[in-house]
N, C-alpha and C positions, 0 to 999 in steps of 0.2 A: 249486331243486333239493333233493330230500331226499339227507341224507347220515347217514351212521350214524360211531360211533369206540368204540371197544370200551378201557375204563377199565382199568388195571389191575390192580386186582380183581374184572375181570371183570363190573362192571355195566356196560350196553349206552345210549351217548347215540344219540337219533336228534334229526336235528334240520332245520329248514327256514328258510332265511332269509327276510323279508318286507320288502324293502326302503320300502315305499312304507306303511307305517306306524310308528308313534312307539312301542307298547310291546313286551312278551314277555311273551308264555305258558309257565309252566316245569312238568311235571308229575311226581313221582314216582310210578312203578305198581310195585305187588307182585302177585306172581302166589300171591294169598292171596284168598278172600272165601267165603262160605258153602259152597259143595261142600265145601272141606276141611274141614269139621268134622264132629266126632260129635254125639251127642246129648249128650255132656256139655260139651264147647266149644262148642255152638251160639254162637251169637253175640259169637264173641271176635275174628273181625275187623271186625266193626260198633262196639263197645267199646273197640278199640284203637284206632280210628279217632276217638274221642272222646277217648281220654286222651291222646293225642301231646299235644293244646294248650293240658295243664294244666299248661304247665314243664319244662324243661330243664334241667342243670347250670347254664348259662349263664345259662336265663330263666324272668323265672316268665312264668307264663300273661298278665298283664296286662302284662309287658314285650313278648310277642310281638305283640298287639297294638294297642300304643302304636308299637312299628315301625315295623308293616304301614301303620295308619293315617297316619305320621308322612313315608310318602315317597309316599301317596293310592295303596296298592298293596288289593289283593283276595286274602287265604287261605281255602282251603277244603277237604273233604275229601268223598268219599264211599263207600260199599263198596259192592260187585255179589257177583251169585252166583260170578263167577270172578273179581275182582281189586278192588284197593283203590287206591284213586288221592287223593294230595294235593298242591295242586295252587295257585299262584298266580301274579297278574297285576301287571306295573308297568311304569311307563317304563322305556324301554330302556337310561338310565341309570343305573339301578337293576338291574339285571341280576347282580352278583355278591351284593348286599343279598338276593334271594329266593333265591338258591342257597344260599345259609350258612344261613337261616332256615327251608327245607325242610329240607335233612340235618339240622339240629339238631334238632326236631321229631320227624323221624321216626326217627333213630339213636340222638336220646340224649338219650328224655324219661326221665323220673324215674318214673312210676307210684306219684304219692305215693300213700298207703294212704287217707288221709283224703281226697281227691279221687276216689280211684274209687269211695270209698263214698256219695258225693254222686251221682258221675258213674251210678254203676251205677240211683239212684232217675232220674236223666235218661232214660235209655234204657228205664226200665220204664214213664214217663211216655208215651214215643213208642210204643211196645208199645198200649198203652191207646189212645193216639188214632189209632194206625193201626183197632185196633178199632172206634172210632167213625167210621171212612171206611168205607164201606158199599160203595162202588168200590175202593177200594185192596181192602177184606177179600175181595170177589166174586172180583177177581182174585188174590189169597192164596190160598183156597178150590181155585179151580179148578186154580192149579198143582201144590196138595200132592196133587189126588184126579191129575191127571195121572200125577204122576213117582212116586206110594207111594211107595216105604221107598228110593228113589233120591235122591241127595246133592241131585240140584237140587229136592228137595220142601220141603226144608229153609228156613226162613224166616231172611231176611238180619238183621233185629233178635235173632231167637236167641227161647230163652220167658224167661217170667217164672222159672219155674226155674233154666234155664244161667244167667242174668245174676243172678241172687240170689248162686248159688252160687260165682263167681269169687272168688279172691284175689288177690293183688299178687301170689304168686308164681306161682301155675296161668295169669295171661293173660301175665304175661313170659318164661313157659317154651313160650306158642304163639307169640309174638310172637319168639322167636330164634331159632325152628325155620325161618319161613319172610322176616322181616325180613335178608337176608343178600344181600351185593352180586350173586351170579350168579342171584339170584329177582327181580331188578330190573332196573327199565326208566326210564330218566328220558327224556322227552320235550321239544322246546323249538320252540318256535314263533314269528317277528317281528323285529324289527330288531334286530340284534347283527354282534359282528366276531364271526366264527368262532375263530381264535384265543381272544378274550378268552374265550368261550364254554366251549371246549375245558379254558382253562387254572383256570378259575371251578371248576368243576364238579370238575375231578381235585381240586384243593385241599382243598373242603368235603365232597366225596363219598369219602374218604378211607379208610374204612374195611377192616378188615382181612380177606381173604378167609375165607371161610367157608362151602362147599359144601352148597347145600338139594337133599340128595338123596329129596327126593318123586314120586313119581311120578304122571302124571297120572290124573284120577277117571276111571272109565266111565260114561259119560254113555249113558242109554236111558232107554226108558220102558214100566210092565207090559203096557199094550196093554188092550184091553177097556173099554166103555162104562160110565160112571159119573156117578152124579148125586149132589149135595147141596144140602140145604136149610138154610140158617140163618135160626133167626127172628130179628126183631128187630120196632120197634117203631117201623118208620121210615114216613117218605110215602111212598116210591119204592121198587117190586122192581126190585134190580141184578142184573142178568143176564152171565155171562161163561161164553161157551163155547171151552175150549180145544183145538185138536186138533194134529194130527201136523204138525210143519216141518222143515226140515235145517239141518245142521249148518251153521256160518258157512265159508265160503272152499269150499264145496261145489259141485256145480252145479245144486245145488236151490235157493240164497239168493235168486238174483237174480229168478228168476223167478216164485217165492212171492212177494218183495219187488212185483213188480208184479203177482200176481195179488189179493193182502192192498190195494194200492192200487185196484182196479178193485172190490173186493166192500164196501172202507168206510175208505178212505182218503183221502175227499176229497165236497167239496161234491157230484158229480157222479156221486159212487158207486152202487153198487145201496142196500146198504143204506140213505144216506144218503137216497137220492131214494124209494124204496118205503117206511120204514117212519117216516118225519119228514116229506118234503115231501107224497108225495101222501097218507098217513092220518092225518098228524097225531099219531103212538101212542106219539112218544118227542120229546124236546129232543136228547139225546145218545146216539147210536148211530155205532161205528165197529169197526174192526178194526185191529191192527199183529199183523207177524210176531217172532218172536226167534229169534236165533241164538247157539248155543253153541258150545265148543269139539268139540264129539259128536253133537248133538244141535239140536233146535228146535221150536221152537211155532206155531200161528196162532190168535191168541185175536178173538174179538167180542165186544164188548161193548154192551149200551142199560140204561140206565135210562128206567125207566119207572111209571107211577101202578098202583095191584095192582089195578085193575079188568083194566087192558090186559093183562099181565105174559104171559100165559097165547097173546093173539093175536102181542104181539109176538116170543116167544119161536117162534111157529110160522110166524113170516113169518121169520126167523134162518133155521131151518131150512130152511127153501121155498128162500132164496137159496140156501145151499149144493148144495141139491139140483140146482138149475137150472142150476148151473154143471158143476157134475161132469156132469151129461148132455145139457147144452147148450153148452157151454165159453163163451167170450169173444169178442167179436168184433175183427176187424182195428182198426176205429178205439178200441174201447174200448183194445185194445194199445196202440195206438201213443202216443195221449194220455196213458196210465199212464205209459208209459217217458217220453214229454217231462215230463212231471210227477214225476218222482221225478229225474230230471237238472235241472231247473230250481230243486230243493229242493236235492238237492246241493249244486250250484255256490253259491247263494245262504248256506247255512247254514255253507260252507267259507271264508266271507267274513274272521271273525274269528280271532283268535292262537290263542285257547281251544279254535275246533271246530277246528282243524289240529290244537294240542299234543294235544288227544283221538284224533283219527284214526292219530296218529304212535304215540304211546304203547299205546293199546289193541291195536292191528294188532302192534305188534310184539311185545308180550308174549304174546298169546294165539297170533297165527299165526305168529311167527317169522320174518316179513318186512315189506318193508311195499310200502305200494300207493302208486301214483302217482294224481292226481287224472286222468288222461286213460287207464286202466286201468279205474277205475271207471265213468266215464260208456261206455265199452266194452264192459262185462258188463251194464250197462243196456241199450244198445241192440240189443244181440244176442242179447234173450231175443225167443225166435220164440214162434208159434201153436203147434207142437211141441214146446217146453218147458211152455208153458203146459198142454196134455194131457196131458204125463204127471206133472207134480208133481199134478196134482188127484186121482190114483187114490191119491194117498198124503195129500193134507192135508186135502180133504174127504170124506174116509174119518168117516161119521159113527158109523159101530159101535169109531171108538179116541176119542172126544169124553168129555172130561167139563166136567159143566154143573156151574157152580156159582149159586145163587140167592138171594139176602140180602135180608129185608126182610118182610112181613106175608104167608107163604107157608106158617104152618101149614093154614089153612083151604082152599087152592085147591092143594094136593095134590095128585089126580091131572087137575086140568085142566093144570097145568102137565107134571107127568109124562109126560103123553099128547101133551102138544104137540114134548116131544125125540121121539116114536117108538118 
């Protein structure tokens, strides 16, 4: 049974017992990640996310993880365009040992000067080799030409500029704006007494209230058709085209979510079986959906060798088009939704995707979902949902292409193969 207990200073526990396994999953979420920033904070909650674990008053960095390692526990962190989550695993007697070493971390690092100036070359490094992912950049590319000058265009690493330019005092002055108990969600997942739980957490989470009066981003996108080309100097053109999805907790999610499964979700997919099994034109070709607090996407993506780039990008197309004026059929439905409940259940196996489910759901949506709610909105996406989310996500006049790799010279074949 999920249960929630409201701190008093107002940070929010949500939590789920697991009786029939040995550890816990404990997550802190702040409702911070790249939408909130400007172009001059770019990448201060990706940053901040990296100096929590250089030391505490209490610890330095290599005491927290002589710890962690010291009772075979797992810390870690990582930031999203809407929230930041840090997050670790241990036996379940161990349970007040991660709750005292998440708050300390995350309420009361040091931000030595000399560490974020190391840390800062860390993150410019990552910057550079996201560069060097030719897939990770396709999909960059395509969500900045998507969202334009809207918050979620904004890249989660930040540039080489904002992250040059931070000081110890400009990231501790974003860092207390939105680090504050009622912008917080702590998650908990696996075997524990509830009490202890309860009592763990008020102790180390202790902090003094303090009001994050932000208000949430508007989330949309400019609309209109958009292409880009980046060269580079690679084997393979990555191809990623993004178009229109809905917002998370909407009644667009679920059905996208199985229409994204039926077009390239799975060995069985269109994509999968058209432009891998029967031509041979790609190794990796798929699609996923996302969902925002506003907003959403359905991107596809193949890489492929730059002779193809050109046919497989026009077989992309063909699918979309086939579906929009052909829609889906009953068994391809029905198989999508057993296949995306099968995923479910299966991936909700472990402490980690629960304390995920628990934590994320309630930060962003403000509630939270039950696992027999979910497999519910799965099964009750009809043929009729499926028809009308399609006038909206493969809508290929709101698409932008993004294309990475040996694609100065084959210009307008590719051009001509978006339409």
């Amino acid at each position: 049974m999920i249960k929630q207990h409201l701190l008093p200073n107002d940070t929010r526990l949500i939590y789920e017992k697991m009786e029939h396994v040995r550890s816990v999953a404990m997550g802190v979420w702040v409702d911070t990640g790249s939408v909130r920033e400007t172009q001059e904070t770019a990448g201060a909650s990706h940053l901040i996310e990296h100096m929590v674990f250089k030391g505490t008053a209490r610890r330095s960095a290599e005491q927290i993880a002589v710890e962690m390692d010291a009772i075979g526990g797992n810390i870690n962190a990582f930031t999203g365009k809407e929230n930041t989550c840090f997050y670790a695993k241990v036996l379940d007697e161990h349970l007040d040992v991660v709750s005292d070493v998440l708050s300390d971390i995350v309420f009361h690092s040091v931000f030595d000067a000399e560490e974020l100036k190391k840390e800062k070359g860390v993150v410019l490094e990552e910057i550079l080799m996201n560069e060097d992912s030719p897939e990770d950049l396709s999909g960059e590319e395509s969500n900045m030409l998507f969202f334009g000058d809207e918050a979620l265009a904004s890249p989660i690493l930040g540039t080489k500029k904002s992250v040059r330019a931070f000081s110890r005092e400009s990231l501790l002055a974003y860092k207390n704006e939105f680090y504050v108990p009622n912008n917080v969600v702590i998650s908990c997942a696996g075997n524990f007494e509830e009490r202890a739980l309860i009592d763990s957490v008020t102790k180390w989470f202790d902090i003094p209230a303090s009001p994050c009066a932000t208000q949430p981003v508007l989330q949309r996108f400019p609309g209109g058709k958009r292409e880009k080309l980046v060269e580079k100097d690679i084997e393979q053109v990555h191809i990623c085209l993004t178009l229109p999805g809905f917002a998370r907790d909407s009644d667009g999610q679920y059905p996208l979510a199985v229409l994204s499964n039926i077009l390239g979700g799975s060995m069985s997919s269109r994509l999968f079986q058209s432009i891998r099994e029967k031509l041979g034109l790609a190794y990796s070709v798929y699609s996923h959906p996302a969902s925002y607090t506003g907003t959403g996407t359905l991107t596809l993506y193949a890489g492929t060798g730059e002779k193809q780039a050109a046919e497989v990008l026009k077989r992309m197309v063909q699918e979309i088009e086939r579906a929009r004026k052909k829609g889906v059929t009953k068994e391809e439905l029905a198989r999508s939704r057993d296949q995306l409940k099968s995923s479910y259940l299966m991936g909700m196996e472990s402490t980690g995707a629960r304390m995920n489910a628990l934590g994320k759901t309630l930060l962003l949506q403000k509630r939270e979902y039950s696992e027999q709610e979910t497999l519910e909105r799965i099964e009750c996406v009809t043929m009729e949902d499926i028809e009308r989310i399609m006038q909206v996500s493969l809508d290929l006049n709101q698409a932008s292409t993004a294309l990475v790799g040996r694609v100065k010279n084959q210009k307008a074949p590719l051009l001509n193969a978006i339409g």
